[in-house]
N, C-alpha and C positions, 0 to 999 in steps of 0.2 A: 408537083408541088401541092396538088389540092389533094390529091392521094394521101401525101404524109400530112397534110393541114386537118383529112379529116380523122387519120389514126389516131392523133391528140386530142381529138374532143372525145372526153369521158364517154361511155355509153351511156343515154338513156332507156330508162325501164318505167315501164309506164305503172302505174300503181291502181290495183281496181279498187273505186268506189261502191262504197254498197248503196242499194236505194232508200234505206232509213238515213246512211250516215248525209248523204247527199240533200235529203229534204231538210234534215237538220241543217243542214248550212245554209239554204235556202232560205227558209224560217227563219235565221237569226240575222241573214242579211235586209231581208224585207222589214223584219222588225225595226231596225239600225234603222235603215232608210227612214220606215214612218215616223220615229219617233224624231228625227235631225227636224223632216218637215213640220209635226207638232211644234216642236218646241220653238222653233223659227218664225212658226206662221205668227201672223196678225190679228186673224179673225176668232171667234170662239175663245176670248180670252178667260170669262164666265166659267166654262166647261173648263178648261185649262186648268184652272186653280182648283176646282174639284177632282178631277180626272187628268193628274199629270202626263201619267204616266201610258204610254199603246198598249193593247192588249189588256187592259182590268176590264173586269165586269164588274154590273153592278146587278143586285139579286134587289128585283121588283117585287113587292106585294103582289099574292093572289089578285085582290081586289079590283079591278079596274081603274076605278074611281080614287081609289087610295095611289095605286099608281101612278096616273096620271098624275095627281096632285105629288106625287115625291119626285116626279120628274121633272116639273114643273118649277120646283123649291132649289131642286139641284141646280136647273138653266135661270135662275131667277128670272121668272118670270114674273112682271107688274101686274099681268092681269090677274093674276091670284088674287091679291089683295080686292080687287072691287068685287070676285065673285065670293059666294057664303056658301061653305061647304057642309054640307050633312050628313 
């Protein structure tokens, strides 16, 4: 009985993955992932509402100083306000 039980299961054939196609799916699982816990979480709601979305960049000024300070505007940060910037 298990003889003809297993001549009715179809063959399987196993399918090869390639290493590009494979990381690609990887990457868009982990993405999936972070973004479920983003959009879930609690914390960071500030950043949230500027940066919804996993995976954006954001392109800082050369500057230092000017960086900081758009970094700072982005997390609203309070202390800006009492420091004077030049």
């Amino acid at each position: 009985m298990a003889k003809s039980t297993l001549q009715k299961v179809p063959h399987m054939s196993y399918n090869v993955i390639m290493f590009t196609t494979h990381k690609s799916l990887i990457s868009k699982l982990v993405t999936t992932t972070w973004q479920q816990h983003w959009d879930r979480s609690v914390c960071a709601r500030t950043t949230y509402e500027m940066i919804p979305s996993v995976g954006s960049k954001i392109i800082f000024p050369k500057n230092r100083r000017i960086a900081i300070s758009y970094a700072r505007l982005l997390l609203n940060d309070t202390t800006l306000r009492a420091l004077s910037i030049t």
